[in-house]
DRENVEX-562732 format. One record per residue (C-alpha): x, y, z. Coordinates in Angstrom, 1 decimal, padded with zeros to 4 digits. Each point is the difference from the previous one (the first is absolute). Layout:
% DRENVEX-562732
+--------+--------+--------+
!     px !     py !     pz !
+--------+--------+--------+
!      X !      Y !      Z !
...
+--------+--------+--------+
END
This chain:
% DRENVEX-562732
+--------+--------+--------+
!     px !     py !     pz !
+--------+--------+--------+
! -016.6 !  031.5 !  010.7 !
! -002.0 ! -001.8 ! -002.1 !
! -000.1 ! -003.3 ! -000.5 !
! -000.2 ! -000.3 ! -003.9 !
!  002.8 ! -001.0 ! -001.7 !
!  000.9 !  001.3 ! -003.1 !
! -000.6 ! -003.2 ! -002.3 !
! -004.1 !  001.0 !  000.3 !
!  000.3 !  002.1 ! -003.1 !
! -002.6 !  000.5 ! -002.8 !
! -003.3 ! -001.9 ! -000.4 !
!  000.7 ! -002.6 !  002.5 !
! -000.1 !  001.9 !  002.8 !
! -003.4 !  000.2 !  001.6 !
! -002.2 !  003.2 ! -000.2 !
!  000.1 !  002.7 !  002.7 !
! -002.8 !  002.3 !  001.1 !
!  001.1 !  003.3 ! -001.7 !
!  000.8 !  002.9 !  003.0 !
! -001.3 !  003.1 ! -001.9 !
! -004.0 !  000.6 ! -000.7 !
! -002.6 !  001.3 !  002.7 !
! -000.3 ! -000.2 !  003.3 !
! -002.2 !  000.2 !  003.1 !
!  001.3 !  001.7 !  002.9 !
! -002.3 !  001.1 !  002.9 !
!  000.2 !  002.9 !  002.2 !
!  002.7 ! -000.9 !  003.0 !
!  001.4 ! -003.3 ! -002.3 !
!  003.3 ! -000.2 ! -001.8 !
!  001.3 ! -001.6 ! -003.0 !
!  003.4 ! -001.6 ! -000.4 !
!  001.8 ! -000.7 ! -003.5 !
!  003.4 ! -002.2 !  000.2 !
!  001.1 ! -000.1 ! -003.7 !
!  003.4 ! -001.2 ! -000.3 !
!  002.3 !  002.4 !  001.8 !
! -002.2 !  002.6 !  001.0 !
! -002.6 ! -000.4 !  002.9 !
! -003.2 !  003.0 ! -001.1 !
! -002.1 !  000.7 !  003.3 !
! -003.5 !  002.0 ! -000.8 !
! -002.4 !  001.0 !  003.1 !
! -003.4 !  001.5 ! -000.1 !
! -000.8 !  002.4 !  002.8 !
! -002.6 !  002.5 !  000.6 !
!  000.4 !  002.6 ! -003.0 !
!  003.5 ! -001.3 ! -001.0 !
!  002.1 ! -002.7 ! -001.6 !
!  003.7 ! -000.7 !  001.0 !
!  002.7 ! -001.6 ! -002.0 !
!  003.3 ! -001.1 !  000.9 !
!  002.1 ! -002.6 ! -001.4 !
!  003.3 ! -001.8 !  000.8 !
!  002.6 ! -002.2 ! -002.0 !
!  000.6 ! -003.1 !  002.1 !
!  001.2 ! -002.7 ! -002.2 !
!  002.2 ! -000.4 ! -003.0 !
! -000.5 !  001.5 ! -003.2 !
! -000.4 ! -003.4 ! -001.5 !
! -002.6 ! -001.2 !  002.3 !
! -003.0 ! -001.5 ! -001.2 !
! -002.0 !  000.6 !  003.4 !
! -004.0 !  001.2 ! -001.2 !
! -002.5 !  000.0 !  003.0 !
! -003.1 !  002.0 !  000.1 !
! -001.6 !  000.5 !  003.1 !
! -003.0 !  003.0 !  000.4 !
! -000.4 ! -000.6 !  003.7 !
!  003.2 ! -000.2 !  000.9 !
!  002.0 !  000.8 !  003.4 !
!  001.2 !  003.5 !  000.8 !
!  003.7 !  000.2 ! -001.1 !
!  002.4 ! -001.0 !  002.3 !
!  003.1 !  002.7 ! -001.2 !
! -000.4 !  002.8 !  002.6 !
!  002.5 !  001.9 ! -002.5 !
! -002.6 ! -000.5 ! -003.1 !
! -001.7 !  003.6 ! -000.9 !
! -003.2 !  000.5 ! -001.6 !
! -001.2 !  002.1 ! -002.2 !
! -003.1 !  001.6 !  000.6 !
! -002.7 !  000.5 ! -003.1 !
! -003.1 !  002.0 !  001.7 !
! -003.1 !  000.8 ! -001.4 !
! -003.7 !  000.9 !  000.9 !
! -001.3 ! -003.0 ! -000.1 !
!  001.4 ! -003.4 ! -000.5 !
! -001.5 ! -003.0 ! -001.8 !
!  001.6 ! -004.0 !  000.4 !
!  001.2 ! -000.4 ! -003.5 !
!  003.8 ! -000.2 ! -000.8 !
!  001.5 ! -000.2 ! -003.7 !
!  003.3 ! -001.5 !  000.4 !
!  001.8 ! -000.2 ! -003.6 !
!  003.0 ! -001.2 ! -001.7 !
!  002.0 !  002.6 ! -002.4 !
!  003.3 !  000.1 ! -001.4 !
!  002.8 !  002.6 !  000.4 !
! -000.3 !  003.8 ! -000.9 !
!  003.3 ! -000.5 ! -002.0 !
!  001.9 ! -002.0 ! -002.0 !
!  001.9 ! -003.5 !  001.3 !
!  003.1 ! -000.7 ! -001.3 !
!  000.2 ! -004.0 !  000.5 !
!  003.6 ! -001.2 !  000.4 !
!  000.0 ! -004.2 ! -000.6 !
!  001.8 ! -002.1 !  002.2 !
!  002.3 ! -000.8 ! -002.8 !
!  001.2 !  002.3 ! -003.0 !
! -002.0 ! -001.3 ! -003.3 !
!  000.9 !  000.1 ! -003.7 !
! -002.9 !  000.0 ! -002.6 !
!  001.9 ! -001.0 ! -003.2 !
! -000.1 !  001.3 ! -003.3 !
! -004.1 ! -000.7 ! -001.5 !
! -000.5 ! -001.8 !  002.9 !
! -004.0 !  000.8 !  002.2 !
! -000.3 ! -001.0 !  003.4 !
! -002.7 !  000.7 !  002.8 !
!  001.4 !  000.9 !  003.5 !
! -002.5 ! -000.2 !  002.6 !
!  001.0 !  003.0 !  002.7 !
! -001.8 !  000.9 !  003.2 !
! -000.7 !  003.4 !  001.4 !
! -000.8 !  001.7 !  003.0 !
! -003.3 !  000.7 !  001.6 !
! -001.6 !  002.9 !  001.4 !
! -003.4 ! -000.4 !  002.4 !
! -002.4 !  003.1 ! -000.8 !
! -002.5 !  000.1 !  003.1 !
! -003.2 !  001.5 ! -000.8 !
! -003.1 !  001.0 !  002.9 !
! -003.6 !  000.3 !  000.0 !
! -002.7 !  000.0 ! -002.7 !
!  000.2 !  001.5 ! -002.2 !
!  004.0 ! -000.8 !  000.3 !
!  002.0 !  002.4 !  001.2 !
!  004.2 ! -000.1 ! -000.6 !
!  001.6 ! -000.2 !  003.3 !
!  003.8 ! -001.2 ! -000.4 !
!  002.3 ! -001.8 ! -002.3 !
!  002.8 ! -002.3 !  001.5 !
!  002.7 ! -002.4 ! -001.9 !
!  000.3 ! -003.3 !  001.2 !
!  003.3 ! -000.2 !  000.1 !
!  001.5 !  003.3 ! -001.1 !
!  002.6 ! -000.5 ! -002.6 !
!  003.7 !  002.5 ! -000.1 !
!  000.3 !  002.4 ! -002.1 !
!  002.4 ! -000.1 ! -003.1 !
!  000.7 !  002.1 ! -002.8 !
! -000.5 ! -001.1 ! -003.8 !
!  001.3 !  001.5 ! -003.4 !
!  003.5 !  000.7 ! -001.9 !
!  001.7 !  002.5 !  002.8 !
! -000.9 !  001.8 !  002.9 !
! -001.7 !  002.5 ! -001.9 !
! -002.2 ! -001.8 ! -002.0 !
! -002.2 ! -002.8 !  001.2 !
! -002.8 ! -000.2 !  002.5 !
! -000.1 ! -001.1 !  004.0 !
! -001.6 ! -003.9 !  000.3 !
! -000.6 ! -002.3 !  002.1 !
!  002.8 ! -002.6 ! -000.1 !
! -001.2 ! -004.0 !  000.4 !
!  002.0 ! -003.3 ! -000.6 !
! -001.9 ! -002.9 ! -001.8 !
!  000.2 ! -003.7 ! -000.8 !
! -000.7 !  001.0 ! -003.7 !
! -001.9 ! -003.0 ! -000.8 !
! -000.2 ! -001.7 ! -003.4 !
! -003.2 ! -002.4 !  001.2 !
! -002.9 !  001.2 !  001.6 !
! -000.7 ! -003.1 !  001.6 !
!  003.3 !  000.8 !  002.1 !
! -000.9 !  003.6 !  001.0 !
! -000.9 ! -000.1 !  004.4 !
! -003.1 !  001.3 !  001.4 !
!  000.6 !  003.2 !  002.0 !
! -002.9 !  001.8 !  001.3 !
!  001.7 !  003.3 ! -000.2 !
!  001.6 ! -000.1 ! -003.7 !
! -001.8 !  000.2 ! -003.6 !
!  001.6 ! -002.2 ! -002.7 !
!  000.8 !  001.9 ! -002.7 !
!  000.3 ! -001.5 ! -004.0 !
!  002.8 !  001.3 ! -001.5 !
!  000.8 ! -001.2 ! -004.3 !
!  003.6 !  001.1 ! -001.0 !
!  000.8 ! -000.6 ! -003.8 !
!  003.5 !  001.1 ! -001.0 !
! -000.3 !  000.9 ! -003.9 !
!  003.4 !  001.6 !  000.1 !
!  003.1 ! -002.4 ! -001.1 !
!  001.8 ! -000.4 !  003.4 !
! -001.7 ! -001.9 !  003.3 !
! -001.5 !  002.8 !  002.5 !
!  001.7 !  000.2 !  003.6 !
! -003.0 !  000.4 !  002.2 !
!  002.1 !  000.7 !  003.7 !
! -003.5 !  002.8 !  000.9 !
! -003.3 ! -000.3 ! -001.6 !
! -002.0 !  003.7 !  000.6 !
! -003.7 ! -001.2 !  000.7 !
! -002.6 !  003.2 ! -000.5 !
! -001.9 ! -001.5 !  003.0 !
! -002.3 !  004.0 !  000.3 !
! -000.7 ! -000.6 ! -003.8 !
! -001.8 ! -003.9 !  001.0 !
! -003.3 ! -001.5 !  000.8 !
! -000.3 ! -002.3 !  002.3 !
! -002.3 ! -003.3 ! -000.1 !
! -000.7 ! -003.0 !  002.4 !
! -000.4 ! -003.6 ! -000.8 !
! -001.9 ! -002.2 !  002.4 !
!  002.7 ! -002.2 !  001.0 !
!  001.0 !  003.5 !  002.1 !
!  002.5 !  001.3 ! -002.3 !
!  000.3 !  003.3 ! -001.4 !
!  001.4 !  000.7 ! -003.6 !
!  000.7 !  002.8 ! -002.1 !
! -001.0 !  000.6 ! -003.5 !
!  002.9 ! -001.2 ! -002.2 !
!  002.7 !  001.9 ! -001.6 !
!  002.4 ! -000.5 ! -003.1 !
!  003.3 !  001.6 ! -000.5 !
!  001.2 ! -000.2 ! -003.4 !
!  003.2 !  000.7 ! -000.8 !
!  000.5 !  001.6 ! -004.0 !
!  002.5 ! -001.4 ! -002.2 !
!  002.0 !  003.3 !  000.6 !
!  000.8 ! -001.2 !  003.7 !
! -000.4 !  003.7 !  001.5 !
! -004.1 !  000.0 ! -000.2 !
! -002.5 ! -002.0 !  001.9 !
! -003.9 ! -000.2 ! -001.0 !
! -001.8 ! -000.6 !  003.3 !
! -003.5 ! -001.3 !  000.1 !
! -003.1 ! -000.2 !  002.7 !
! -002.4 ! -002.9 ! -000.8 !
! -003.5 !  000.9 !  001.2 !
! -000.4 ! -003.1 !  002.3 !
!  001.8 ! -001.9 !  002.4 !
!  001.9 ! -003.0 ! -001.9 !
! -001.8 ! -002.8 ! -001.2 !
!  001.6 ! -002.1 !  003.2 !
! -001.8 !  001.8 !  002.6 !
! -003.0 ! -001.7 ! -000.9 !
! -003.5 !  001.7 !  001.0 !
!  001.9 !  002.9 !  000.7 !
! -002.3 !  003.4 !  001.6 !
!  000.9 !  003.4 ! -000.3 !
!  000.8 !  001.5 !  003.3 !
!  001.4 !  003.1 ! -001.2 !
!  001.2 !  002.0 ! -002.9 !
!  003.0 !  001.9 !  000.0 !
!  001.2 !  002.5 !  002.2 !
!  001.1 !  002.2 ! -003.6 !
! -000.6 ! -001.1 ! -003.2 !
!  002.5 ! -000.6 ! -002.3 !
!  000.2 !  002.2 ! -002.9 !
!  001.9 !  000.2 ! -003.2 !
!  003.0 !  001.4 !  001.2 !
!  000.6 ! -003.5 !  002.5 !
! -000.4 ! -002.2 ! -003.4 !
!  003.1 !  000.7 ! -001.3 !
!  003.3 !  001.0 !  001.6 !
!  003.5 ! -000.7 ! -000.2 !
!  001.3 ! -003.2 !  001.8 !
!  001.4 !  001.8 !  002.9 !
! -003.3 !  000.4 !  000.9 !
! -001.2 ! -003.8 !  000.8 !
!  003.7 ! -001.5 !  000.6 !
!  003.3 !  000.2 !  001.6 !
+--------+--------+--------+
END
């Protein structure tokens, strides 16, 4: 496990090499990822790369440790997948995306927005690692992290969509969200127009309909999103700002959504973003 504790949140924490970008890997060498939970092994043979990976720590772990020469695993039981091809080059693209689904967040606590009340809730999200091979790059695999359950979303069993399902701190301060290596921080503005508060008990985060950016302190973001409630109390206008918020500061693109949003995601009934 370890060893940071969670009170080395936000901007005073120091900045950590970031684990996706590209990489050198000679014939008959290996690389090793250990990002959070999940330990990523890559190795470069003659005409073929092999990937395997295996969850060895807590979902909460903050391990990250990169090394490209690293050690052959030492898990007899760990199976690689084998990627061949007529010839082989040494450059690996290891990169950060985020789910191929939605997320529904569910905070530690129930929350109440009241009545014309705004607040910003600062959510993380899951993180997949896309592994890419040769030059040009070629797609190999795509692992999550940590793989979150599977839950079901919408007004019955009939209507809805299947999620990802995720619990959350729900933080009001930025400067109190903790690093994970293996989670984006999502921006999330809730304005209740309606006359009565807003019981917020799931949030439904369109994680496939996101970007995703990197600041150089090491943490990812997401563009930001607002969910405006209308007066009516049965609508909600949702929004997708075109950058990450203006707290990630010097935030890159990494990557653009996995499916863009379109007009239909804009507005939809409230079902659709709470329970």
């Amino acid at each position: 496990m370890n060893d940071l504790k969670d009170e080395i949140v936000g901007p005073q924490r120091l900045a950590v090499k970031p684990w996706w970008g590209r990489f050198s890997v000679p014939r008959d060498h290996r690389g090793r990822w250990c990002i959070g939970p999940m330990d990523l092994h890559v190795r470069h043979v003659r005409q073929e790369w092999h990937v395997a990976s295996e969850s060895l720590r807590d979902v909460l772990d903050r391990t990250l440790d990169i090394s490209v020469d690293a050690p052959s695993p030492t898990n007899s039981d760990l199976v690689f997948s084998r990627f061949c091809f007529r010839e082989t080059t040494k450059d690996l693209l290891i990169s950060p995306q985020l789910p191929d689904r939605a997320v529904v967040i569910r905070p530690e606590a129930p929350l109440y927005v009241p009545a014309g009340e705004e607040v910003t809730l600062f959510v993380s999200l899951p993180v997949w690692i896309r592994i890419e091979a040769g030059k040009p790059a070629k797609f190999l695999q795509e692992l999550p992290i940590h793989r979150p359950s599977d839950t079901w979303f919408g007004p019955s069993t009939r209507e809805g969509d299947l999620c990802y399902a995720s619990r959350t701190s729900a933080r009001l301060n930025v400067n109190d969200v903790p690093f994970r290596p293996h989670r984006a921080v999502a921006s999330v503005v809730i304005r209740n127009a309606a006359e009565d508060p807003l019981f917020v008990e799931r949030l439904n985060v369109s994680a496939q309909h996101l970007s995703l950016f990197a600041t150089p302190d090491g943490y990812l973001w997401t563009e930001g999103m607002i969910l405006e409630r209308e007066a009516d109390g049965e609508a909600v206008q949702a929004h997708f700002e075109k950058t990450a918020p203006a707290v990630a500061k010097d935030a890159v693109l990494l990557s653009g959504p996995r499916i863009a949003p379109d007009n239909n995601l804009l507005k939809r009934a409230l079902h659709s973003f709470f329970a």
